[in-house]
CHARMM internal coordinates of N, CA and C (Angstrom, degrees):
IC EDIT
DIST 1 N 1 CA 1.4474
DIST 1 CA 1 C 1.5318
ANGL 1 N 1 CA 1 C 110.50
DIST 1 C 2 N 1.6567
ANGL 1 CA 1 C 2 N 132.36
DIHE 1 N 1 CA 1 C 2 N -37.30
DIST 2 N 2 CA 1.1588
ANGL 1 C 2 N 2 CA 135.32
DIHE 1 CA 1 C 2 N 2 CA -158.19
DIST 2 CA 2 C 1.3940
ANGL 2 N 2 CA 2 C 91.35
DIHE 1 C 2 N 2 CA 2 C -94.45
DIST 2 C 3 N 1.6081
ANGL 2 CA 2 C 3 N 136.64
DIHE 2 N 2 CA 2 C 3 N -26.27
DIST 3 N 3 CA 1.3845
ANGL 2 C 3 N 3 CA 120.28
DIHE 2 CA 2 C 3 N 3 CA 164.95
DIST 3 CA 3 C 1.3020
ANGL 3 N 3 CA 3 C 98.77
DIHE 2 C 3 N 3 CA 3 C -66.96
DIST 3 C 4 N 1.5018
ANGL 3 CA 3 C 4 N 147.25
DIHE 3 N 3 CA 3 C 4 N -47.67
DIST 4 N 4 CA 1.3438
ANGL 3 C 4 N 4 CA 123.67
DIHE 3 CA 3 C 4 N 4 CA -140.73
DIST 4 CA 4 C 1.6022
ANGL 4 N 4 CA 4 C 97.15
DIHE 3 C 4 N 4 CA 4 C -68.41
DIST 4 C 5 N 1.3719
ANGL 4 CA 4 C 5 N 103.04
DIHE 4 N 4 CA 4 C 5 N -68.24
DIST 5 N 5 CA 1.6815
ANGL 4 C 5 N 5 CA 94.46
DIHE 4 CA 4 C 5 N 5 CA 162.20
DIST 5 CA 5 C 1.4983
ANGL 5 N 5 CA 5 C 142.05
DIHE 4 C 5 N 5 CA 5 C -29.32
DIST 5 C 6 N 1.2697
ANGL 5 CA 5 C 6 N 117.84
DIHE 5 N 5 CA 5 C 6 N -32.66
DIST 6 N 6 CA 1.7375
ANGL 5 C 6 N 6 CA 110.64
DIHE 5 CA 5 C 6 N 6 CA 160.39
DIST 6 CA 6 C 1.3970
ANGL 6 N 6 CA 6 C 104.06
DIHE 5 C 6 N 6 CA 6 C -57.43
DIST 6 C 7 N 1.3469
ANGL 6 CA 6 C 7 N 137.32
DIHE 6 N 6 CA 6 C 7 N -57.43
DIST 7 N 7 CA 1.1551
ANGL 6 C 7 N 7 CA 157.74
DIHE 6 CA 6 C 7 N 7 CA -96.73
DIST 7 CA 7 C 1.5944
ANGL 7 N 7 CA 7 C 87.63
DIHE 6 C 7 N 7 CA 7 C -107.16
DIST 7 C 8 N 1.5255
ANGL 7 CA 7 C 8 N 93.86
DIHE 7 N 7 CA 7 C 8 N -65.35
DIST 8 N 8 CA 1.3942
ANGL 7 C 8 N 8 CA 104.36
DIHE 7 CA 7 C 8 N 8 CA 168.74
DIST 8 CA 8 C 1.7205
ANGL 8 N 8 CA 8 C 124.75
DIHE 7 C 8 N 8 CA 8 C -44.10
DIST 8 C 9 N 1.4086
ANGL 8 CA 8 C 9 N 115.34
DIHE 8 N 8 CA 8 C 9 N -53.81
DIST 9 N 9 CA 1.1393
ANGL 8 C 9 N 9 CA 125.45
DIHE 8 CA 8 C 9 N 9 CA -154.65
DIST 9 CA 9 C 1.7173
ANGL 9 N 9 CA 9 C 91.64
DIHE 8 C 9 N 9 CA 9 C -78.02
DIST 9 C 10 N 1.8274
ANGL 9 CA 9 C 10 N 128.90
DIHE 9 N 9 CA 9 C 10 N -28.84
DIST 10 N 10 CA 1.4171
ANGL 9 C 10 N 10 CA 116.65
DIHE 9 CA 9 C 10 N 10 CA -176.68
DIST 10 CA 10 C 0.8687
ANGL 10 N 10 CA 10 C 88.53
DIHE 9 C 10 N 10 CA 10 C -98.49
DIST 10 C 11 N 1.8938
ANGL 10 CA 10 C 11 N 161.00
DIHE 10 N 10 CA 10 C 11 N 36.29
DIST 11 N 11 CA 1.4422
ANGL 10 C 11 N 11 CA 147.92
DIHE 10 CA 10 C 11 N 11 CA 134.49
DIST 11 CA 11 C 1.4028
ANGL 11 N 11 CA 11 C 111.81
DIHE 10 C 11 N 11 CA 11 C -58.50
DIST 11 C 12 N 1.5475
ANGL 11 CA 11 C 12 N 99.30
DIHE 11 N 11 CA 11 C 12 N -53.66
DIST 12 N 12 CA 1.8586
ANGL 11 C 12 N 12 CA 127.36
DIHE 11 CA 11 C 12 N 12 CA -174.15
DIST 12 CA 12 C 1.1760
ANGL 12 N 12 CA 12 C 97.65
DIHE 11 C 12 N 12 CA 12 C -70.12
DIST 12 C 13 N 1.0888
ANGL 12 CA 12 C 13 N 143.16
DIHE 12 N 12 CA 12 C 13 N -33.80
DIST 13 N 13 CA 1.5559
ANGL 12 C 13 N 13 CA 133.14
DIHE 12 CA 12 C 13 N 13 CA -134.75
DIST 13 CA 13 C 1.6897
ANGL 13 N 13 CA 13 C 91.49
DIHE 12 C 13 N 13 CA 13 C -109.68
DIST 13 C 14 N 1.9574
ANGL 13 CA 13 C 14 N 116.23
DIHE 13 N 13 CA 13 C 14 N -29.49
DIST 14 N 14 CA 1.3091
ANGL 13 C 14 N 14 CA 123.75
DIHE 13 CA 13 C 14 N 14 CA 161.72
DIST 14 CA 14 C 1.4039
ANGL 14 N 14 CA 14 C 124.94
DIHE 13 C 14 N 14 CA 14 C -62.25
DIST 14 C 15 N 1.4839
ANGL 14 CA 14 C 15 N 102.65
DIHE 14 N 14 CA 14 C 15 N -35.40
DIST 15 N 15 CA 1.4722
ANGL 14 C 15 N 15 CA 129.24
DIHE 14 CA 14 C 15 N 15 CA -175.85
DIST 15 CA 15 C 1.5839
ANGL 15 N 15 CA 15 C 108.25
DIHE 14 C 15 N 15 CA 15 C -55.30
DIST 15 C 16 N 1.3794
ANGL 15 CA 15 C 16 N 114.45
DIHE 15 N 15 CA 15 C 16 N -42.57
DIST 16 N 16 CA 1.3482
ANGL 15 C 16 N 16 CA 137.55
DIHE 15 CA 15 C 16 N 16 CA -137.06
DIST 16 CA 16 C 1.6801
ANGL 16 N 16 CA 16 C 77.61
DIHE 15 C 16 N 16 CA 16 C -102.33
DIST 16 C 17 N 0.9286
ANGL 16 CA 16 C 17 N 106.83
DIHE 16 N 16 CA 16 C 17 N -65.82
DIST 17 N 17 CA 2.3587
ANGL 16 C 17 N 17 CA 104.03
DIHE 16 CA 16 C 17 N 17 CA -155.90
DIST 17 CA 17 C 1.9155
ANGL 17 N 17 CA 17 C 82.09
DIHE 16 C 17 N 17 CA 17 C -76.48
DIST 17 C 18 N 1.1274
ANGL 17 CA 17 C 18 N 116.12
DIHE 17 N 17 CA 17 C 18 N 4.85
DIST 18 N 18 CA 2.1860
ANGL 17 C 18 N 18 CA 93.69
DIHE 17 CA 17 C 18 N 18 CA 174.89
DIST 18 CA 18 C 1.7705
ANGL 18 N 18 CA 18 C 85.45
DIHE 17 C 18 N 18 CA 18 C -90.66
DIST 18 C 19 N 1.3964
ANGL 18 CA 18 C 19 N 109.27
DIHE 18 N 18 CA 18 C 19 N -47.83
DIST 19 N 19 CA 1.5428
ANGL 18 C 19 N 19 CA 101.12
DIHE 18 CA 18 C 19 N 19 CA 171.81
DIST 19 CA 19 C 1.1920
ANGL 19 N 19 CA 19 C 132.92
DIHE 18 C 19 N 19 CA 19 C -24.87
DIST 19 C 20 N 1.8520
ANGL 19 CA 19 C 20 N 84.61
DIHE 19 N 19 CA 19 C 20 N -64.83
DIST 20 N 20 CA 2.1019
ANGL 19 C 20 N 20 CA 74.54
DIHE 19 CA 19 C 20 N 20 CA -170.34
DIST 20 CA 20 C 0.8219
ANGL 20 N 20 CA 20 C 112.53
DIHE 19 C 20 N 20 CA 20 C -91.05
DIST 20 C 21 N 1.8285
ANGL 20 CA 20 C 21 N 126.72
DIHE 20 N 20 CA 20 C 21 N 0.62
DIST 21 N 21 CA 1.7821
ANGL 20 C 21 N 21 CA 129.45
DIHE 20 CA 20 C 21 N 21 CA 160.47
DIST 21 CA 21 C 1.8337
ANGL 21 N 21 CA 21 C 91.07
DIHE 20 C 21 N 21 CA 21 C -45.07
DIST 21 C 22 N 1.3475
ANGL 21 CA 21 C 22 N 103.14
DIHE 21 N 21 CA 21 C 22 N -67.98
DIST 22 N 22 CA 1.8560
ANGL 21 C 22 N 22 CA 107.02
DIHE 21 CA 21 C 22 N 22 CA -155.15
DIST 22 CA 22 C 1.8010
ANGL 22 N 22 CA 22 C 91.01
DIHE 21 C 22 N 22 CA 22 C -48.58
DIST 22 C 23 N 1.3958
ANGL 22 CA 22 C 23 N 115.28
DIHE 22 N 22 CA 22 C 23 N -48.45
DIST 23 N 23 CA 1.4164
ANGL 22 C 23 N 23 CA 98.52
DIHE 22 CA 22 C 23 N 23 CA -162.34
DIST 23 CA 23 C 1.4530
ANGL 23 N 23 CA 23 C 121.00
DIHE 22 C 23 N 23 CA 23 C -65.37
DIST 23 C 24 N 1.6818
ANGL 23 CA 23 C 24 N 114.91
DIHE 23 N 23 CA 23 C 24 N -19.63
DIST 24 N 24 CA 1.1786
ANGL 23 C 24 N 24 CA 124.35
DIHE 23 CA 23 C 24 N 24 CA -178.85
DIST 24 CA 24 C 1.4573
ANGL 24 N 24 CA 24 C 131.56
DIHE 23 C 24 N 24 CA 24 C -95.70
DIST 24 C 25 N 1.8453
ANGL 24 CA 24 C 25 N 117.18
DIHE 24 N 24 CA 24 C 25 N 9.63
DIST 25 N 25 CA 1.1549
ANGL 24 C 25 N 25 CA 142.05
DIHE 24 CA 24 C 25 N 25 CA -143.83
DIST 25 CA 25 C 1.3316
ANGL 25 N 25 CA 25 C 104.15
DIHE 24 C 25 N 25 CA 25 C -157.01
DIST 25 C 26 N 1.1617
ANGL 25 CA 25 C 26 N 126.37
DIHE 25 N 25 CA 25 C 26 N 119.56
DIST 26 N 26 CA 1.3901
ANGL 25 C 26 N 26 CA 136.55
DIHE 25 CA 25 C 26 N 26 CA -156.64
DIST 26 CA 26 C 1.7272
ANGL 26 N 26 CA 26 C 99.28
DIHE 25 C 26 N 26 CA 26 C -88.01
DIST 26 C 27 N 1.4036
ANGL 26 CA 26 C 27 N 140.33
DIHE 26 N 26 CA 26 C 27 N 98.47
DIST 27 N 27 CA 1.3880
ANGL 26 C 27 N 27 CA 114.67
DIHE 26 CA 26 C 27 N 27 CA -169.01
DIST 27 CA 27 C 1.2161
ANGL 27 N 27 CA 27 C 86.96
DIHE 26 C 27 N 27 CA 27 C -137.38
DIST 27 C 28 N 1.6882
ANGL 27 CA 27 C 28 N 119.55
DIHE 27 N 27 CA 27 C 28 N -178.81
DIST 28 N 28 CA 1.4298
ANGL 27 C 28 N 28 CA 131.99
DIHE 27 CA 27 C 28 N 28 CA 170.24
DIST 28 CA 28 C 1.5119
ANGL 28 N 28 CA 28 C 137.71
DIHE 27 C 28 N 28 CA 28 C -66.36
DIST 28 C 29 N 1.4168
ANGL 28 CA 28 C 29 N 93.61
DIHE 28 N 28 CA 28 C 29 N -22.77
DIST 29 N 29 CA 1.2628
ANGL 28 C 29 N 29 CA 127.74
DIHE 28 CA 28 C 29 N 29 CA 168.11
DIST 29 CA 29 C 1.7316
ANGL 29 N 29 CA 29 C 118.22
DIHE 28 C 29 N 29 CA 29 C -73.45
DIST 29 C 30 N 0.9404
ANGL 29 CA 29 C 30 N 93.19
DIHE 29 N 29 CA 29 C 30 N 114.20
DIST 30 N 30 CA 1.6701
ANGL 29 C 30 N 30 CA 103.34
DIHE 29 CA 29 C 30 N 30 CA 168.85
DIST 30 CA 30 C 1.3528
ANGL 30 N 30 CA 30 C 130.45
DIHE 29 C 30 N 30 CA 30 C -72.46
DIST 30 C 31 N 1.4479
ANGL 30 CA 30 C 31 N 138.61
DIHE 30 N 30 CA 30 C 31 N 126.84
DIST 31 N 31 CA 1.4373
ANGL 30 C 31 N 31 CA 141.79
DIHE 30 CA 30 C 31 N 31 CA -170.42
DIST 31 CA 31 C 1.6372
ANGL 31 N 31 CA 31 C 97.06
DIHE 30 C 31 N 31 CA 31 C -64.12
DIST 31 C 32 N 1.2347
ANGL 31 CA 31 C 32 N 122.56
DIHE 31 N 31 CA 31 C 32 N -23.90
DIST 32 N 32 CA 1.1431
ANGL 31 C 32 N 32 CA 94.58
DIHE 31 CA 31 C 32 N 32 CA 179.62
DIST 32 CA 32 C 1.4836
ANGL 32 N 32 CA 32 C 113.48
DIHE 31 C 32 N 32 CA 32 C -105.73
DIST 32 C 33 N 1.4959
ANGL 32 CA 32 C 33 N 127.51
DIHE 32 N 32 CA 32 C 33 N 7.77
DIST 33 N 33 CA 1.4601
ANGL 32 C 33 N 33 CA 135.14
DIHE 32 CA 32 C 33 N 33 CA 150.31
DIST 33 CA 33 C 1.5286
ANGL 33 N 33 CA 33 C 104.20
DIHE 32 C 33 N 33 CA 33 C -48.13
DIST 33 C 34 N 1.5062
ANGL 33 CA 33 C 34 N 113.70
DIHE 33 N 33 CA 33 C 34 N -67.77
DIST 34 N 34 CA 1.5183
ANGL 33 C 34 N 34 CA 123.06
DIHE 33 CA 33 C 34 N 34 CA -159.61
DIST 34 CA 34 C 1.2859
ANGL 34 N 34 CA 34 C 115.14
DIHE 33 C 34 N 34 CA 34 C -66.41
DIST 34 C 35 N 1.5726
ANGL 34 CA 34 C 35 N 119.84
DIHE 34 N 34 CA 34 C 35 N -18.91
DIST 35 N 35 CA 1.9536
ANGL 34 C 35 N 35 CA 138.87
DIHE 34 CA 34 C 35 N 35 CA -162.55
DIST 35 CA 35 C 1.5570
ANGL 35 N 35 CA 35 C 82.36
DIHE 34 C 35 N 35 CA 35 C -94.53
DIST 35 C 36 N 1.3068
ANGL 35 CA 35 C 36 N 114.47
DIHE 35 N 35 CA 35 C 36 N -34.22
DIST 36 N 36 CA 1.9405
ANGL 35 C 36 N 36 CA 106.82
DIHE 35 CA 35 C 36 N 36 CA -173.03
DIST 36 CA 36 C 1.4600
ANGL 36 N 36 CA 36 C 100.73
DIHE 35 C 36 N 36 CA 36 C -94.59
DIST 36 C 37 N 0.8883
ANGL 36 CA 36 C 37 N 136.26
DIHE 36 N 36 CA 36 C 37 N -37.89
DIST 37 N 37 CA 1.8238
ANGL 36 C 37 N 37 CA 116.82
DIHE 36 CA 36 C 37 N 37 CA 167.30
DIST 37 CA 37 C 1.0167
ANGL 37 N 37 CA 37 C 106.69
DIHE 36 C 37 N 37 CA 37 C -69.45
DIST 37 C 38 N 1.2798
ANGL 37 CA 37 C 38 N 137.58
DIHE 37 N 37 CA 37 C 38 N -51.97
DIST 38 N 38 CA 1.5812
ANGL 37 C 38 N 38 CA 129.79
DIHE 37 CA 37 C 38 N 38 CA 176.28
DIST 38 CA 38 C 1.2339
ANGL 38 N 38 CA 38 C 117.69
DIHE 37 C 38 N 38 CA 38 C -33.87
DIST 38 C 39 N 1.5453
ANGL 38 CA 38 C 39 N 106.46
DIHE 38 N 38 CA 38 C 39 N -59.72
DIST 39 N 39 CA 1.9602
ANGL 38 C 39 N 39 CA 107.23
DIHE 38 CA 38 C 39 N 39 CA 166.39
DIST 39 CA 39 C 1.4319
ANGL 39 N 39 CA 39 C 110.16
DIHE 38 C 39 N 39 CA 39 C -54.22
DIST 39 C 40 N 0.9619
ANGL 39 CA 39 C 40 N 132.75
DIHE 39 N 39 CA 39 C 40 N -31.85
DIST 40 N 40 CA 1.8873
ANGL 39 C 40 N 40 CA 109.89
DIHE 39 CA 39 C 40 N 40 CA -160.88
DIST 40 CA 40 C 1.7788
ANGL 40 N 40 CA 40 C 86.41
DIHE 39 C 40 N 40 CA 40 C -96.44
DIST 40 C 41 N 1.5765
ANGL 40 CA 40 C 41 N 116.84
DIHE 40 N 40 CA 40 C 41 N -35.50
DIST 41 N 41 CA 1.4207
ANGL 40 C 41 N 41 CA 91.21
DIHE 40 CA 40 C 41 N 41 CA -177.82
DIST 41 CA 41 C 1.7523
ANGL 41 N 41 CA 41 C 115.36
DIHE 40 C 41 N 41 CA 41 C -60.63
DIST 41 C 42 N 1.3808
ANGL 41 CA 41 C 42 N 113.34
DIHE 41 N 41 CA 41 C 42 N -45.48
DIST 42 N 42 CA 1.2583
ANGL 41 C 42 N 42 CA 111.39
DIHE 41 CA 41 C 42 N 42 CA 178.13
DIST 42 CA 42 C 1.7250
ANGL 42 N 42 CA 42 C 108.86
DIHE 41 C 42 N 42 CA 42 C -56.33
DIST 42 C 43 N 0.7649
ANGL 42 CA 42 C 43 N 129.16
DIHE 42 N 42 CA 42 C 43 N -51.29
DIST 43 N 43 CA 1.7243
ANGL 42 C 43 N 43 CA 126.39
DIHE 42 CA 42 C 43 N 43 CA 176.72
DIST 43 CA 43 C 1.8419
ANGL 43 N 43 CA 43 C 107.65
DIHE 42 C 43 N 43 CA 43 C -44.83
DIST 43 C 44 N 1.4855
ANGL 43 CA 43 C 44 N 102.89
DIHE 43 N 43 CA 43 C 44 N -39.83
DIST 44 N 44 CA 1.5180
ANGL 43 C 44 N 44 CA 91.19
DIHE 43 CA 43 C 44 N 44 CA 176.48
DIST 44 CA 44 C 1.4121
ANGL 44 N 44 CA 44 C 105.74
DIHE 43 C 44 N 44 CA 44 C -63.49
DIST 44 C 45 N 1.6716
ANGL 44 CA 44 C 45 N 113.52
DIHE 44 N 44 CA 44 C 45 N -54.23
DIST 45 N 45 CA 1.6155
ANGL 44 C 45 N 45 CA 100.74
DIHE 44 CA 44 C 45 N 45 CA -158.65
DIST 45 CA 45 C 1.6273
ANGL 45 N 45 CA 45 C 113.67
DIHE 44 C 45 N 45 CA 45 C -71.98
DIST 45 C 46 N 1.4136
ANGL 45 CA 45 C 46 N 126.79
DIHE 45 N 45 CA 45 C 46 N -8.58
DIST 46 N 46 CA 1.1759
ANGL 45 C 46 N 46 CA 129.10
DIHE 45 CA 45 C 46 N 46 CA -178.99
DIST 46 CA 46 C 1.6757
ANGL 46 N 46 CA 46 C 87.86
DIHE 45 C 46 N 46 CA 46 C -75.77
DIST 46 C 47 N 1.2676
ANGL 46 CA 46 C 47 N 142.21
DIHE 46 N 46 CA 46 C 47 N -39.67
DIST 47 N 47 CA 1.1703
ANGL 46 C 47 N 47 CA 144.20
DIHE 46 CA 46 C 47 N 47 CA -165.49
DIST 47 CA 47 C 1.8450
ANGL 47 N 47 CA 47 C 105.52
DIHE 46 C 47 N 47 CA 47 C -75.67
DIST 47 C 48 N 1.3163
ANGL 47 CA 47 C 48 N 97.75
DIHE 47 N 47 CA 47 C 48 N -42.47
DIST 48 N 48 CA 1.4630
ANGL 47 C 48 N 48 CA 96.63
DIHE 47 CA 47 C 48 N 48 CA -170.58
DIST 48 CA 48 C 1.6372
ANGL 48 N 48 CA 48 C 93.68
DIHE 47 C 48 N 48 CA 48 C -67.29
DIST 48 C 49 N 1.3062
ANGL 48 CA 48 C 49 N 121.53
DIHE 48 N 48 CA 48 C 49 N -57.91
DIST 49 N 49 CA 1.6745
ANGL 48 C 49 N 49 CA 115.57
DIHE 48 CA 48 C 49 N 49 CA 178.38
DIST 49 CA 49 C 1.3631
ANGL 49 N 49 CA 49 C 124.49
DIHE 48 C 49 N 49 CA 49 C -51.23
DIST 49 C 50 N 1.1173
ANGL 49 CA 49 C 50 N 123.64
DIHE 49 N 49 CA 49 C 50 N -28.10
DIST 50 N 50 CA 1.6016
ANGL 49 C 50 N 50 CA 131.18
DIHE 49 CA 49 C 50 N 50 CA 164.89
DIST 50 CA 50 C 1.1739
ANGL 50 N 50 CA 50 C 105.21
DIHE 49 C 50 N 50 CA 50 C -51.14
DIST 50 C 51 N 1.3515
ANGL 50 CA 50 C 51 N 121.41
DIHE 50 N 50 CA 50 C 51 N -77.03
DIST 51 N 51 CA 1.3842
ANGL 50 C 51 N 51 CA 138.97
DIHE 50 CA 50 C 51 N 51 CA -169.34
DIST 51 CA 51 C 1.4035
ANGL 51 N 51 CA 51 C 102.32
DIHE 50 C 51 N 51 CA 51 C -72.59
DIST 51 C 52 N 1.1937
ANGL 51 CA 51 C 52 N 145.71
DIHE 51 N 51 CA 51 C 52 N -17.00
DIST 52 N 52 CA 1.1757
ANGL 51 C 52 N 52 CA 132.47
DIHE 51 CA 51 C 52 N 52 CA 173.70
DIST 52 CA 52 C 1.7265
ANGL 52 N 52 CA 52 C 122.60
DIHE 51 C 52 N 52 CA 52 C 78.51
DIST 52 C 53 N 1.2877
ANGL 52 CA 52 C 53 N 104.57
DIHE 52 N 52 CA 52 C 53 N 24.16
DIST 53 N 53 CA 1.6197
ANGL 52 C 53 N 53 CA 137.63
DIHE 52 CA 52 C 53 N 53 CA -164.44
DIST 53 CA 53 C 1.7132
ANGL 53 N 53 CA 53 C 83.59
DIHE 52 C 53 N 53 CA 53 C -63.67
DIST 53 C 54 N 1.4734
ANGL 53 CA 53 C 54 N 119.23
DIHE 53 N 53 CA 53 C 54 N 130.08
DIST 54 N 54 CA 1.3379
ANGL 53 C 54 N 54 CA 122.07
DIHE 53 CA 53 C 54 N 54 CA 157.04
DIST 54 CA 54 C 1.2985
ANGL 54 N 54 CA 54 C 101.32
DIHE 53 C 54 N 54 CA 54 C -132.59
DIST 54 C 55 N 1.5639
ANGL 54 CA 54 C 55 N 108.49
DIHE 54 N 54 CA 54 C 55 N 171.82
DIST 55 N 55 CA 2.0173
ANGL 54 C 55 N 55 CA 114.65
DIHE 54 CA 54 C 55 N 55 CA -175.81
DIST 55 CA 55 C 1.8888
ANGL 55 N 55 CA 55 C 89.59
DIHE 54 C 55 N 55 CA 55 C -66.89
DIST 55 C 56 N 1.3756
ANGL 55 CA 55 C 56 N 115.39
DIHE 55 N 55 CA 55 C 56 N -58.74
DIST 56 N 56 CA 1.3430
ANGL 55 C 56 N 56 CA 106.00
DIHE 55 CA 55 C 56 N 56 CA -170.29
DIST 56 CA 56 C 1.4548
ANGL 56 N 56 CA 56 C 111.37
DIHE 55 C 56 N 56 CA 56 C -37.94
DIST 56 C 57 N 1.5053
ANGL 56 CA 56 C 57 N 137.76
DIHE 56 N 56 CA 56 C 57 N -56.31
DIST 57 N 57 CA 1.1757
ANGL 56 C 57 N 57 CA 144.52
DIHE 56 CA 56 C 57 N 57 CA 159.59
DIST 57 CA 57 C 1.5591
ANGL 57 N 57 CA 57 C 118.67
DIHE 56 C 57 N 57 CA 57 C -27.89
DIST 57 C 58 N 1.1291
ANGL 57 CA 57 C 58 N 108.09
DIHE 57 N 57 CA 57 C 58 N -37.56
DIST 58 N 58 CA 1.7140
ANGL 57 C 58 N 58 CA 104.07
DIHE 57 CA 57 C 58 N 58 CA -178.45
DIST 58 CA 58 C 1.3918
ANGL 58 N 58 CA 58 C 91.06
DIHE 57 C 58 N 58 CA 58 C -91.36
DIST 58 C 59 N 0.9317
ANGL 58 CA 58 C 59 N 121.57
DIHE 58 N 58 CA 58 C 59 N -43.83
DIST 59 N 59 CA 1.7071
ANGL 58 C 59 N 59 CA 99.69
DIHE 58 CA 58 C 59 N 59 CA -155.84
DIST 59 CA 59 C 1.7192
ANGL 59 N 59 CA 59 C 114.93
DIHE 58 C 59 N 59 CA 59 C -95.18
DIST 59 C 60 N 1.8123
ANGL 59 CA 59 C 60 N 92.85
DIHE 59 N 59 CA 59 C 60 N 20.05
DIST 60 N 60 CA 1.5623
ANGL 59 C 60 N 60 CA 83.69
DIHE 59 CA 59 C 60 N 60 CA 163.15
DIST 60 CA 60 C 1.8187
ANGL 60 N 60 CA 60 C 114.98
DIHE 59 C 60 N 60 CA 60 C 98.89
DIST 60 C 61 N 1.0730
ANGL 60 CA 60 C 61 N 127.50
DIHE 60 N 60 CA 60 C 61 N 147.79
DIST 61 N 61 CA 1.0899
ANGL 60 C 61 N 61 CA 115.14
DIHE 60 CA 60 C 61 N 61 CA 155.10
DIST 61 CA 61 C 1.4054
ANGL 61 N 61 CA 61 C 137.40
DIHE 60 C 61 N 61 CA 61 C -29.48
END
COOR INIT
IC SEED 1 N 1 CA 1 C
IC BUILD
């Protein structure tokens, strides 16, 4: 449990300084391109940890 929480807290905490890089950095990319992959990637991995999704699991016996 106390890893998932580190784990968690340096995902966000990466999440957070690409932010204010994008907000502070003139690029092609839009803050709200990177805030919307960020959500669906985070929705997968909260999904993969729910479900307990591993590579061995996908790829089968």
């Amino acid at each position: 449990m106390k890893n998932d929480i580190i784990t968690l807290a340096a995902v966000l905490g990466t999440f957070v300084a690409g932010a204010v890089f994008m907000l502070s950095a003139q690029t092609p990319v839009s803050v709200e391109a990177v805030v919307g992959y960020g959500s669906v990637l985070a929705l997968i991995g909260v999904a993969a940890l729910e479900y307990r999704i591993s590579w061995k699991w996908l790829g089968g016996r």
